[in-house]
MISERO-951841 format. One record per residue (C-alpha): residue number from 1; residue in one letter; y, z, x. Coordinates in nm, 3 decimals. Last residue first. Layout:
residues N
(NUM "A" (Y Z X))
...
END
This chain:
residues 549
(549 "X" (7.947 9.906 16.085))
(548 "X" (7.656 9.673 16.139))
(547 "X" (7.932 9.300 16.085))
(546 "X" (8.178 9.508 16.451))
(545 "X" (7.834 9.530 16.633))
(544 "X" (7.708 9.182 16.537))
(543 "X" (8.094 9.050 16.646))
(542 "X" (8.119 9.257 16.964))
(541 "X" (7.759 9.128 17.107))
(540 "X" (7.838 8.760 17.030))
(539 "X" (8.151 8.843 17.226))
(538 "X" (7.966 8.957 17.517))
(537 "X" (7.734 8.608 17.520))
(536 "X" (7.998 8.408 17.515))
(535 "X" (8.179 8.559 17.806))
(534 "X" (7.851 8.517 18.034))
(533 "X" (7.832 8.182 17.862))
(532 "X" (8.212 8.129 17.971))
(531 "X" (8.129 8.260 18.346))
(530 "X" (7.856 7.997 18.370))
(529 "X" (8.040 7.722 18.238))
(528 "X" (8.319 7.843 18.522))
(527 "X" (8.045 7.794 18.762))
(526 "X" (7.936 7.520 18.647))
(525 "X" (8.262 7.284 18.686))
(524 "X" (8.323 7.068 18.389))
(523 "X" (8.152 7.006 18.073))
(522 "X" (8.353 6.915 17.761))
(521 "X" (8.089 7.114 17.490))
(520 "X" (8.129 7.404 17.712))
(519 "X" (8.496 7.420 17.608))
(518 "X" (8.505 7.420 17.293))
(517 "X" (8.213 7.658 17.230))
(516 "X" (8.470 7.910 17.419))
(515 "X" (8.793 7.811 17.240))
(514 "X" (8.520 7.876 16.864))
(513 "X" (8.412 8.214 17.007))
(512 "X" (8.772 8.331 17.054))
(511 "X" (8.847 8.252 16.700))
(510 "X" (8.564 8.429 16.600))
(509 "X" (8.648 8.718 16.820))
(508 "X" (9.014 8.744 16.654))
(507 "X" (8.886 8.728 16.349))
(506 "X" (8.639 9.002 16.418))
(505 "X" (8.897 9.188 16.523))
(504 "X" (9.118 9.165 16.219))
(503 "X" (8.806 9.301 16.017))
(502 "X" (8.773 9.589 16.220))
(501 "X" (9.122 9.679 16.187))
(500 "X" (9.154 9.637 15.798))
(499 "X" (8.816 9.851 15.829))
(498 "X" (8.948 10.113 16.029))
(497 "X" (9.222 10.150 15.787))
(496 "X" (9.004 10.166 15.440))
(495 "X" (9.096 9.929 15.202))
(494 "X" (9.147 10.113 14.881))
(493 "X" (8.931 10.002 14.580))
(492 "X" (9.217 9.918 14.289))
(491 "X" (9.221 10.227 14.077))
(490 "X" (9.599 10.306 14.114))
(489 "X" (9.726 9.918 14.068))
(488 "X" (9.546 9.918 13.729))
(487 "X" (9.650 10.284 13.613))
(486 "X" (10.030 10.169 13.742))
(485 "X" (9.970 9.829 13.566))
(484 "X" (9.910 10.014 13.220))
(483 "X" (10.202 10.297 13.281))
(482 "X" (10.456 10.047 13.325))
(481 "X" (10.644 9.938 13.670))
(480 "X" (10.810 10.059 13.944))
(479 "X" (10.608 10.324 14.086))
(478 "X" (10.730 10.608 14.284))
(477 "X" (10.508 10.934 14.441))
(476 "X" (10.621 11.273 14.469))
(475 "X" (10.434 11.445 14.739))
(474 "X" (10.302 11.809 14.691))
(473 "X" (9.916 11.644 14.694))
(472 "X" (10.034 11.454 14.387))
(471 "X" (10.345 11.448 14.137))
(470 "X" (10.403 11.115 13.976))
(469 "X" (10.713 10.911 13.884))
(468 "X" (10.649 10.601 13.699))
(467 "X" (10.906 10.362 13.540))
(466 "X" (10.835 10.126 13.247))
(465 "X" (10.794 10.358 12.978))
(464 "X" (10.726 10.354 12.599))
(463 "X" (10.441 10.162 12.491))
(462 "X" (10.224 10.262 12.797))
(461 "X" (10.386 10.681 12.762))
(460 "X" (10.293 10.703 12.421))
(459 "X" (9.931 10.503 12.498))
(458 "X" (9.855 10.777 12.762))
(457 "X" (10.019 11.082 12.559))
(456 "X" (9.956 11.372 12.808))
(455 "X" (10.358 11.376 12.820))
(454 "X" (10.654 11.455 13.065))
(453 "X" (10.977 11.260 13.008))
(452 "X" (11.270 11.103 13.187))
(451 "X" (11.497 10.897 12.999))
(450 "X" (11.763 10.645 13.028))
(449 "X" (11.952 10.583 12.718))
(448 "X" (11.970 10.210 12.588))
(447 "X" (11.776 10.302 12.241))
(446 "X" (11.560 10.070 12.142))
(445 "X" (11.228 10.172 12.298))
(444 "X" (11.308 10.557 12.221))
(443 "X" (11.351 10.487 11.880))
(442 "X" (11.024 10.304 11.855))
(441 "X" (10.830 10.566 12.031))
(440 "X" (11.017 10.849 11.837))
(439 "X" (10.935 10.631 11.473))
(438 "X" (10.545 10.633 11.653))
(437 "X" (10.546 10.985 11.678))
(436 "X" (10.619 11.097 11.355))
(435 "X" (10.369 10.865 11.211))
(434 "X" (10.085 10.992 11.444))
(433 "X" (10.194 11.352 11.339))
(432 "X" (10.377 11.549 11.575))
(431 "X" (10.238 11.908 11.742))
(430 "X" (10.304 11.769 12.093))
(429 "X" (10.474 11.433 12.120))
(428 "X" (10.795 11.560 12.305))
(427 "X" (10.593 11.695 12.590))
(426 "X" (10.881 11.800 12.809))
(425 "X" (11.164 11.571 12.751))
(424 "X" (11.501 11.480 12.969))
(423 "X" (11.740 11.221 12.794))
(422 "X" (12.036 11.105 13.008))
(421 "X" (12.275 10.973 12.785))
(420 "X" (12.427 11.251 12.568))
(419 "X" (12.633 11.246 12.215))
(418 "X" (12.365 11.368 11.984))
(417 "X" (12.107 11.118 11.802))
(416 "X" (11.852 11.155 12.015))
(415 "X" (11.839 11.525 12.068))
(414 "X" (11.896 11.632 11.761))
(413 "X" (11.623 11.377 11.610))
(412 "X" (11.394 11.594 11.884))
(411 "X" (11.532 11.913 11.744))
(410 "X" (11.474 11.779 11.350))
(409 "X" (11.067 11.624 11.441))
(408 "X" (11.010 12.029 11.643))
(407 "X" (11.118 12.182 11.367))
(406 "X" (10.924 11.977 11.138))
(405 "X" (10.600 12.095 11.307))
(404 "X" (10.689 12.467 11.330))
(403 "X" (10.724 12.475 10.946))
(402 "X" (11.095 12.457 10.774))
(401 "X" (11.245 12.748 10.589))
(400 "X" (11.453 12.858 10.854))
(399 "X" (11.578 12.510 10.886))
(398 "X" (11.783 12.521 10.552))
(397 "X" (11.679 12.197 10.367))
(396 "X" (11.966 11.951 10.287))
(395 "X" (11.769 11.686 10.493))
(394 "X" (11.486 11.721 10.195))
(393 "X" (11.759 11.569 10.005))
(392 "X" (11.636 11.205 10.033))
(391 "X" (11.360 11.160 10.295))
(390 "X" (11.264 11.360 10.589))
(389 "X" (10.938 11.171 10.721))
(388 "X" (11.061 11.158 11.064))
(387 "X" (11.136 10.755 10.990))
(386 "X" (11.375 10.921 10.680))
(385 "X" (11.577 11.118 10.937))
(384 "X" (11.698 10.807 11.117))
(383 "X" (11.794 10.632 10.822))
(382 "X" (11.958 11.000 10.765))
(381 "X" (12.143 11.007 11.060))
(380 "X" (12.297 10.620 11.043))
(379 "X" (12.429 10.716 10.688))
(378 "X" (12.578 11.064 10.796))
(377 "X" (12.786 10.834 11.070))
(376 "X" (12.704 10.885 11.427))
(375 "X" (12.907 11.089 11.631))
(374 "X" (12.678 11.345 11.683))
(373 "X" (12.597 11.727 11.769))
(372 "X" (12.761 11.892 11.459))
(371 "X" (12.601 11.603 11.265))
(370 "X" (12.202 11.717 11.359))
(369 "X" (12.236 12.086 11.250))
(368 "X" (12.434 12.004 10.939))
(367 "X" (12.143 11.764 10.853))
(366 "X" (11.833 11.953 10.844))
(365 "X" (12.046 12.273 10.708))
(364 "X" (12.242 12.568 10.854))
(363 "X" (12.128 12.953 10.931))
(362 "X" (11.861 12.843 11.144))
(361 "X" (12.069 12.680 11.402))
(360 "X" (11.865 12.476 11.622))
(359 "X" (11.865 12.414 11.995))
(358 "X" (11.644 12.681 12.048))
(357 "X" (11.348 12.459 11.934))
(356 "X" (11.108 12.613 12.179))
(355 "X" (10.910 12.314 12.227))
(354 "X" (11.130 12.165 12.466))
(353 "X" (11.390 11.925 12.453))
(352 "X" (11.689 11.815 12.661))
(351 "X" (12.000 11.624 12.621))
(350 "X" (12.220 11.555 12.949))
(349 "X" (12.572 11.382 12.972))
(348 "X" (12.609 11.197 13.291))
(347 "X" (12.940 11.105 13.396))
(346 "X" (13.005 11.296 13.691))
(345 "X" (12.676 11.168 13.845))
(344 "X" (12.398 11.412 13.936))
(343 "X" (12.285 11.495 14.303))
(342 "X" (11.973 11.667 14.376))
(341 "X" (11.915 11.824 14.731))
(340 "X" (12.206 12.053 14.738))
(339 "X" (12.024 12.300 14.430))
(338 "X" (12.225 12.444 14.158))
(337 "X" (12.222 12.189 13.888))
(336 "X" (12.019 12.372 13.655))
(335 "X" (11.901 12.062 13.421))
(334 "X" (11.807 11.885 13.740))
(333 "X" (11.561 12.219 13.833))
(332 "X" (11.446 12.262 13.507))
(331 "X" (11.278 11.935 13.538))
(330 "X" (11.140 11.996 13.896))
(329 "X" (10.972 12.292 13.732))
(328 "X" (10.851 12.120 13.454))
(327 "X" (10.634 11.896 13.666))
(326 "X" (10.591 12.148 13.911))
(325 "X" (10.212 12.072 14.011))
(324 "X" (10.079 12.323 13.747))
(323 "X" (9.909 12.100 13.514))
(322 "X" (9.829 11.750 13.716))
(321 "X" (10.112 11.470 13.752))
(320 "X" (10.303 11.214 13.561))
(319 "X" (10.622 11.225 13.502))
(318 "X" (10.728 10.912 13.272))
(317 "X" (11.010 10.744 13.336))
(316 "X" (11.209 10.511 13.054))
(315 "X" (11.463 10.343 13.342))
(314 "X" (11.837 10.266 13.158))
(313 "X" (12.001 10.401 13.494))
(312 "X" (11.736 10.474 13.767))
(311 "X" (11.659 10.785 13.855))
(310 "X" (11.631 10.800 14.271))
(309 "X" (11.363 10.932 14.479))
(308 "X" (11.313 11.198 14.773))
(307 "X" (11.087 11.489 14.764))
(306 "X" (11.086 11.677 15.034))
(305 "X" (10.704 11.908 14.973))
(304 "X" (10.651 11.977 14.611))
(303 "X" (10.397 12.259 14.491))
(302 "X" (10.428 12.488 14.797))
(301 "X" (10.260 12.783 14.757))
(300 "X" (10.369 13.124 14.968))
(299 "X" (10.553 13.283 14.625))
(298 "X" (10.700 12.967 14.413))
(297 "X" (10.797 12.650 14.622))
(296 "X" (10.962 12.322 14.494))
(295 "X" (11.125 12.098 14.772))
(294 "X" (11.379 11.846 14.739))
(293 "X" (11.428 11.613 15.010))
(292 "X" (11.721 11.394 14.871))
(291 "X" (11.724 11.331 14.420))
(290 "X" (11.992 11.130 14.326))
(289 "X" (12.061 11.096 13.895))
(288 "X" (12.268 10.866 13.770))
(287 "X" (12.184 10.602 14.008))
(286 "X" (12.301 10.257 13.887))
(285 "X" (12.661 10.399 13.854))
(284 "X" (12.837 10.282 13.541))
(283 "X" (12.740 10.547 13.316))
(282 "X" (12.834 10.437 12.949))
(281 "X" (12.924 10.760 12.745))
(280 "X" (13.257 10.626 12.640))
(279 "X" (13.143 10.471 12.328))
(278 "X" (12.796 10.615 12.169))
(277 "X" (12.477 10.527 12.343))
(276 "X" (12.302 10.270 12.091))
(275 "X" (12.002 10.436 11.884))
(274 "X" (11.791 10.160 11.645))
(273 "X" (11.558 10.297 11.385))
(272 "X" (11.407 10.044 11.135))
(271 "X" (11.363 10.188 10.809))
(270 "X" (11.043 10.169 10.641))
(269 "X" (11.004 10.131 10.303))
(268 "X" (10.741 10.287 10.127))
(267 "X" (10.502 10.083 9.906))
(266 "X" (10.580 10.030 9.523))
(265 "X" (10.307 10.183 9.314))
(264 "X" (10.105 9.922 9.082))
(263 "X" (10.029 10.001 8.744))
(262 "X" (9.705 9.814 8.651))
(261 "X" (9.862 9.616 8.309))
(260 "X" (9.733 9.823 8.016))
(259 "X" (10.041 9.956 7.854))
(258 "X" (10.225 9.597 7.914))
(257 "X" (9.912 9.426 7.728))
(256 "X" (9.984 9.698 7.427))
(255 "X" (10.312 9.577 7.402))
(254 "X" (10.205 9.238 7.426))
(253 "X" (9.946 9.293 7.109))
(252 "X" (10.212 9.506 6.940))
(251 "X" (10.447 9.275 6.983))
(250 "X" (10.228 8.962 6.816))
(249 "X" (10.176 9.204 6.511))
(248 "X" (10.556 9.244 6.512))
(247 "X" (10.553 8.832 6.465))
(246 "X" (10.282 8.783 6.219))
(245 "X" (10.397 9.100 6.012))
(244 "X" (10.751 8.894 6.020))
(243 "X" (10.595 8.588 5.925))
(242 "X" (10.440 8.778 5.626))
(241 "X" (10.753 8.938 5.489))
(240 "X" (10.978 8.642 5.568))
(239 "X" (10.773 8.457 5.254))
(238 "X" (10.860 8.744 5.055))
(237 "X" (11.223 8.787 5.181))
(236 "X" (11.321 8.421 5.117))
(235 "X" (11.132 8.416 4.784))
(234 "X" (11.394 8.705 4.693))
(233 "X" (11.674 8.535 4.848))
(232 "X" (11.639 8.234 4.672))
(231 "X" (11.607 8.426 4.337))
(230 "X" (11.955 8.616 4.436))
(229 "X" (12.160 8.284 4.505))
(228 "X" (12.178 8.214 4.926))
(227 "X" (12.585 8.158 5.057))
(226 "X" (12.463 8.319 5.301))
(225 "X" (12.103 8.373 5.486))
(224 "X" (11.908 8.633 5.444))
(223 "X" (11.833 8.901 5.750))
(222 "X" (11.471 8.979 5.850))
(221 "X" (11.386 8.686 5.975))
(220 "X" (11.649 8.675 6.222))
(219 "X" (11.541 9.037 6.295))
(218 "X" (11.199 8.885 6.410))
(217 "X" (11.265 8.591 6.579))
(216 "X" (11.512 8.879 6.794))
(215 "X" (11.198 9.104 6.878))
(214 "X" (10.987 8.802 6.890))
(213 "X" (11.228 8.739 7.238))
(212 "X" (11.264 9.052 7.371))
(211 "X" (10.851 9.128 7.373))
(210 "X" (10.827 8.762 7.520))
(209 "X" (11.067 8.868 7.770))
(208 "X" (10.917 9.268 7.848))
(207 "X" (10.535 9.027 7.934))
(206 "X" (10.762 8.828 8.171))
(205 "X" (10.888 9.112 8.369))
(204 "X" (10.572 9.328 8.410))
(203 "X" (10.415 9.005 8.511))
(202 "X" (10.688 8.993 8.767))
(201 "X" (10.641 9.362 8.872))
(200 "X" (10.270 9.342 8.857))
(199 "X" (10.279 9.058 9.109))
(198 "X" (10.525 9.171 9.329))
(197 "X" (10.330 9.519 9.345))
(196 "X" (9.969 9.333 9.372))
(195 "X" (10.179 9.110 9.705))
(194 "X" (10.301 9.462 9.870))
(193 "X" (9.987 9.603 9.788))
(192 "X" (9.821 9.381 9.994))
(191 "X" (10.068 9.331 10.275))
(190 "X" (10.017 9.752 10.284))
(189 "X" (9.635 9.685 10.262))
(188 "X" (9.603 9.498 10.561))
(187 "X" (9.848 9.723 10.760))
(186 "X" (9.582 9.992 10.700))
(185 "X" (9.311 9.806 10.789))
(184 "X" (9.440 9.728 11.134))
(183 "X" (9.551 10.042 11.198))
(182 "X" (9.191 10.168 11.102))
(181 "X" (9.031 9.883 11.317))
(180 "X" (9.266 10.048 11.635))
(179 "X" (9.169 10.397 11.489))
(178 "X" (8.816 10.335 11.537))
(177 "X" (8.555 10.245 11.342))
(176 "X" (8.498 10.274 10.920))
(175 "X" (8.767 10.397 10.738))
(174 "X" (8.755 10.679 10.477))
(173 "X" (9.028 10.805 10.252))
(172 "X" (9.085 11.158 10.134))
(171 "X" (9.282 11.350 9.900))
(170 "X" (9.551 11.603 9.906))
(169 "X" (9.851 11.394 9.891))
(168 "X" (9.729 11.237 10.212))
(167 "X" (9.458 11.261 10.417))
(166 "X" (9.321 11.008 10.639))
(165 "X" (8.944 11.007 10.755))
(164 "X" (8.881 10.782 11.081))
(163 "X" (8.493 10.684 11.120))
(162 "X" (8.358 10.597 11.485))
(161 "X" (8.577 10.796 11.676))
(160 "X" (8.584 10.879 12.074))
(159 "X" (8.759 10.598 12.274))
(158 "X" (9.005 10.477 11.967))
(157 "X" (9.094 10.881 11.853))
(156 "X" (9.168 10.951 12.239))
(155 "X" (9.375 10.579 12.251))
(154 "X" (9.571 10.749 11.925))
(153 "X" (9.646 11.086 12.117))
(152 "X" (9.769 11.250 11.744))
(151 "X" (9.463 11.468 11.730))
(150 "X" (9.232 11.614 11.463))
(149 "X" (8.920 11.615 11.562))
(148 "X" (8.558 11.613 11.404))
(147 "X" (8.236 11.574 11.554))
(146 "X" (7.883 11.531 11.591))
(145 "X" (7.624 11.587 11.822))
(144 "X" (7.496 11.480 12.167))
(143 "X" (7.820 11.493 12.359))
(142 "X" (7.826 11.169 12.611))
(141 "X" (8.149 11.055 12.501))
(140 "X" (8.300 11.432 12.436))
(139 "X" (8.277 11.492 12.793))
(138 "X" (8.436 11.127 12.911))
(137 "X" (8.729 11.218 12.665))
(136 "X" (8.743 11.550 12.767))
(135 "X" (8.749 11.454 13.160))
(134 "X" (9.056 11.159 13.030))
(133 "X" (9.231 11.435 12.930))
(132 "X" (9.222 11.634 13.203))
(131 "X" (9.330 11.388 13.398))
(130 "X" (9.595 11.283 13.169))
(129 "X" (9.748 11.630 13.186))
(128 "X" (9.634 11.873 12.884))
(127 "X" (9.875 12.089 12.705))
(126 "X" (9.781 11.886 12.357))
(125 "X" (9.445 11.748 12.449))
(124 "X" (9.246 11.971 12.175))
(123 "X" (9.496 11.891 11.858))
(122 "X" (9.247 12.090 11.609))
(121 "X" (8.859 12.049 11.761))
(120 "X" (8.553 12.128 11.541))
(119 "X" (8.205 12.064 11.747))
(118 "X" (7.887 11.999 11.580))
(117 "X" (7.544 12.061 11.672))
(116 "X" (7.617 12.311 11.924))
(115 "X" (7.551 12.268 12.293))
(114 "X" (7.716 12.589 12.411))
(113 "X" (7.886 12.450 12.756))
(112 "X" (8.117 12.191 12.556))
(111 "X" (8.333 12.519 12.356))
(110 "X" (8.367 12.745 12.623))
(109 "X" (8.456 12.466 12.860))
(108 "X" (8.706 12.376 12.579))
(107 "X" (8.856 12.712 12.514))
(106 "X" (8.933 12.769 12.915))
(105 "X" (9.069 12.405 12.954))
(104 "X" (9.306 12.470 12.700))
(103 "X" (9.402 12.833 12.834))
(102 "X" (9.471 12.630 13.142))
(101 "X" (9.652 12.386 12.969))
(100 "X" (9.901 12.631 12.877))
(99 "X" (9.943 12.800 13.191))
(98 "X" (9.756 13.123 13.249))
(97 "X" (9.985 13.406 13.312))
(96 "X" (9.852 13.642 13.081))
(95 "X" (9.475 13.589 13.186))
(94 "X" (9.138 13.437 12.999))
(93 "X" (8.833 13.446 13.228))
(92 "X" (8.687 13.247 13.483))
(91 "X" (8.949 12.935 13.516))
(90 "X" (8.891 12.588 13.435))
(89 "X" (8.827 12.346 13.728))
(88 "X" (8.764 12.069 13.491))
(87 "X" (8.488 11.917 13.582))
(86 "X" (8.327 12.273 13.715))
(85 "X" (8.414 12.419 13.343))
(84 "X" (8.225 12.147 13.186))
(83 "X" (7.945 12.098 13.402))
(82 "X" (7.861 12.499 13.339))
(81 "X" (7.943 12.840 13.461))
(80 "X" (8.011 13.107 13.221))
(79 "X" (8.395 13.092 13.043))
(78 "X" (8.497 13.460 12.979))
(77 "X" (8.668 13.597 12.689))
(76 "X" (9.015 13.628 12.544))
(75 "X" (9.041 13.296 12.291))
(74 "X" (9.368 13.301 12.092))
(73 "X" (9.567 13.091 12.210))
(72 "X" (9.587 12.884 11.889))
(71 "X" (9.531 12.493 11.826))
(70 "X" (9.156 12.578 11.761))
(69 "X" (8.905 12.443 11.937))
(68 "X" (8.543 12.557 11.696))
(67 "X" (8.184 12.548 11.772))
(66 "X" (7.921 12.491 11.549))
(65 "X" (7.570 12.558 11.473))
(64 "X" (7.590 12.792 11.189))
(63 "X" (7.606 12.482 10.983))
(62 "X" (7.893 12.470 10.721))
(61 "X" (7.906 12.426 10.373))
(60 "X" (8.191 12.445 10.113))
(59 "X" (8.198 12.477 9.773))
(58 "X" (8.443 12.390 9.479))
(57 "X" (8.744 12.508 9.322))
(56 "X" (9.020 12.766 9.416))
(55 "X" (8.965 12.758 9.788))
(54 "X" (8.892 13.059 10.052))
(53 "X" (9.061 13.079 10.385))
(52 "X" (8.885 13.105 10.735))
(51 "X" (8.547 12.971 10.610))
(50 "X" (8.512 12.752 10.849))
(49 "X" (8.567 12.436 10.631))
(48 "X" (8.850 12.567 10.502))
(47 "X" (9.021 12.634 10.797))
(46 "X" (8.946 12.282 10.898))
(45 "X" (9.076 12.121 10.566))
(44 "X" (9.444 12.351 10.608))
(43 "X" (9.459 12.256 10.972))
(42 "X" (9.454 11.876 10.829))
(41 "X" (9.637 11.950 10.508))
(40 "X" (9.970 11.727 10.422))
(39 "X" (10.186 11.895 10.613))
(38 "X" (10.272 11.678 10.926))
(37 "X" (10.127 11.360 10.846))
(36 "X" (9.788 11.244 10.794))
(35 "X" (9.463 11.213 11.066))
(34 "X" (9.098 11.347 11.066))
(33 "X" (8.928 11.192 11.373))
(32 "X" (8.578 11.152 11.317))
(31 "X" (8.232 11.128 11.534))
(30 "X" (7.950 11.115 11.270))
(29 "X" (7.591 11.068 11.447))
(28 "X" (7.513 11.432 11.301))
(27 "X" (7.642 11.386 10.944))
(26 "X" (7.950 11.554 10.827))
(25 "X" (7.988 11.488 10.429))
(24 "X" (8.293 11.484 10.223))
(23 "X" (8.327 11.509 9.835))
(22 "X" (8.599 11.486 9.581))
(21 "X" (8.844 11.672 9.805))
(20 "X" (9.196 11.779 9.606))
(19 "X" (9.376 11.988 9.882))
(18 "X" (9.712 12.081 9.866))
(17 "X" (9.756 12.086 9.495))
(16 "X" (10.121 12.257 9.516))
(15 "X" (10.190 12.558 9.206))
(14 "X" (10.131 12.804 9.512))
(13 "X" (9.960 12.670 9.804))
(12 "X" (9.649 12.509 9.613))
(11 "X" (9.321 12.414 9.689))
(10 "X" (9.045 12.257 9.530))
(9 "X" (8.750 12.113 9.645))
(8 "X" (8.457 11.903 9.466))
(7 "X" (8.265 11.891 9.703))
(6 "X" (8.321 11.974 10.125))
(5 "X" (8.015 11.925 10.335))
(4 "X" (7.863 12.029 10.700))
(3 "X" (7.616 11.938 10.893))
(2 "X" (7.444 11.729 10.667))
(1 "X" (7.078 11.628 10.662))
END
């Protein structure tokens, strides 16, 4: 029995088909991630499916047994005790100040401690630290029920899913496994089409030739040669009247073979986006940014205790660290430039995002906002542009008319392409579509900026950075290296100190017992031999003490 179902749906934002569903089906054992590009109807589908807006065609079922993380901070209520809330020290109730991935945690707890059939989650890790969202993802793992999530955290969509829906241009396509084997699939079918549009071009091609070339059998045909007497050109015409039937019957049969060739869509191009620091920005100092015994406190808590570390020029860092540690905080604090204890080279040049966007002019378009900042030509911009997903004129767009989610892909394009070379982001990935986000990844991978960023993106942050910088117990902690060793280095068992000393010990016992044996085995005088068993005896003693701890 389903748990919930969509047939035959039809929805439409004006004259725009947004939705166009020929049937989906939620079964219990189902665990799918819904993905598509900014715009194309994920929220939309959800909202649909509870009942929150109403469609033109169709029906729409939903079990009563459900429960629902939306993307909104909108959830006021208390959170009652339960393994979900203890995991992930969420708070009681819902406050003002919460942080962001507090009121996260709060929704979710809510959400995991009712034991509904199905759960409905809409981006649930954005505001989450990887801690938390590695909890989730171990929560959601052993959930008994089924459910579906839209997320852009790709390894969260490969741990949890076992089918991957994607939507675009209103309809759906379904993919068994994960969104690894979906990848996989995907690129499958892009060589594929890639070869059937080739194909269908050429055939195309040939097919318009043989058309061309009866065409001109045919109107020699029709014409009568000179120097021909009238009767001659009489029995020329009637005997050219049946060849040329023949021939424009053998056009209509091609014709008609072009009408019914399987049109074949060309595949998108991709553009490959490569950012070079402009001239004159170079920083020649291997330190651009010096950091000496900084310390973070707000009211009587300390959050980081004389931190010391350097940024390294042309280093991708990630800041990792659990929410409300001072992540941000210590951010805001190199953009201020007011404190002794950091230290920024003369020749740094700093471009910073956040989700508030206030770097853009509403009153100008897409592409006036990013040239006023850049040096690149309008050419380079738009390549760059098109791997957002803004393609042809939809860069002349005014950005008041854009949605939150492509106001966040034009101020991080801002941000790369202006004239800067320190890049500092806070969650750069939130609210971006899985295509969106791999065109930053790959842009920030070519690009010889350094950067220092803070995301809950595990597999953004592995293909991206190779420098770690993490926030724990008030101490800031350095690893040189990517985010996959780091994660391997940080969950090797720790040797405990007493037992590095123990073990040294009994080496130096052993070795002690092996002069002693030595020595009795020469003979000599017996009292010594009797003050070496003595000996021999005590150290025996040691060693089976030090192997029982």
């Amino acid at each position: 029995m389903s748990l919930a179902m969509l047939d035959k749906i039809k929805k439409y934002y004006g004259d725009r088909l947004i939705l166009d569903i020929e049937k989906f089906e939620i079964f219990k054992e189902d665990r799918i991630g819904l993905v598509g590009e900014n715009g194309e109807g994920k929220t939309t589908l959800i909202k649909v499916l509870l009942g929150e807006i109403n469609v033109e065609e169709g029906n729409v079922f939903l079990t009563d047994s459900h429960a629902y993380i939306s993307q909104k901070e909108d959830y006021k209520g208390e959170c009652i005790l339960s393994k979900a809330k203890s995991l992930f020290n969420a708070p009681d109730q819902y406050k003002d100040y919460l942080s962001g991935g507090e009121k996260v945690k709060l929704k979710i707890s809510k959400a995991l401690s009712e034991n509904r059939s199905i759960i409905i989650a809409d981006e649930p890790t954005s505001n989450l630290d990887s801690s938390s969202v590695s909890i989730l993802e171990k929560m959601l793992k052993s959930y008994n029920g089924a459910m579906l999530l839209v997320s852009h955290d790709r390894e969260f969509l490969d741990s949890l899913c076992n089918i991957i829906v994607e939507i675009e241009n209103g309809k759906l396509k379904f993919y068994k496994g994960n969104y690894s084997k979906y990848i996989k699939i995907k690129k499958e079918e892009i060589k594929r089409e890639a070869v059937e549009y080739t194909d269908y071009i050429k055939e195309k091609e040939r097919l318009n030739g043989i058309i061309l070339e009866k065409r001109g059998l045919g109107d020699s045909i029709r014409k009568t040669p000179k120097r021909m007497g009238n009767s001659e050109a009489r029995l020329h015409k009637m005997g050219g009247q049946k060849g040329k039937q023949k021939i424009d019957k053998n056009i209509k049969a091609v014709i008609s073979r072009v009408e019914h060739l399987d049109v074949k869509e060309k595949p998108k191009a991709t553009s490959e986006i490569k950012i070079r620091i402009q001239e004159g920005l170079e920083i020649i100092s291997k330190n651009p940014i010096e950091i000496n015994e900084f310390n973070v406190i707000i009211g009587e808590r300390i959050l980081i205790k004389e931190a010391t570390f350097r940024i390294k020029r042309g280093k991708k860092i990630a800041l990792l660290g659990e929410n409300g540690c001072g992540k941000t905080t210590l951010l805001k604090a190199i953009l201020k430039y007011d404190n002794e204890a950091i230290k920024i080279n003369n020749r740094v040049v700093i471009g910073y995002f956040d989700q508030n966007q206030s770097i853009l002019k509403d009153n100008k378009t897409i592409l006036e906002n990013i040239m006023e900042d850049s040096s690149y030509d309008q050419s380079f911009i738009r390549i760059n542009l098109d791997g957002f997903g803004f393609k042809g004129d939809t860069v002349l767009k005014m950005v008041n008319s854009l949605s939150g989610g492509e106001k966040v892909k034009v101020a991080l394009c801002k941000i790369l392409l202006s004239d800067n070379n320190v890049l500092i982001l806070d969650e750069p990935t939130n609210y971006l579509d899985i295509k969106s986000m791999e065109a930053l990844e790959e842009a920030l991978i070519n690009m010889d900026k350094t950067v220092i960023m803070v995301s809950h993106d595990r597999k953004f942050i592995a293909n991206v950075c190779d420098y770690i910088i993490e926030i724990e117990n008030n101490m800031v902690k350095q690893f040189n290296g990517g985010y996959s060793e780091y994660i391997r280095e940080k969950n090797k068992p720790k040797v405990n100190n007493k037992e590095k000393e123990n073990k040294e010990k009994l080496m130096l016992l052993q070795n002690k017992l092996s002069e002693i044996i030595s020595i009795l085995s020469i003979g000599g005088n017996i009292v010594d031999k009797q003050k070496l068993e003595v000996e021999y005896e005590k150290i025996i003693k040691e060693i089976n003490k030090l192997r029982q701890r």
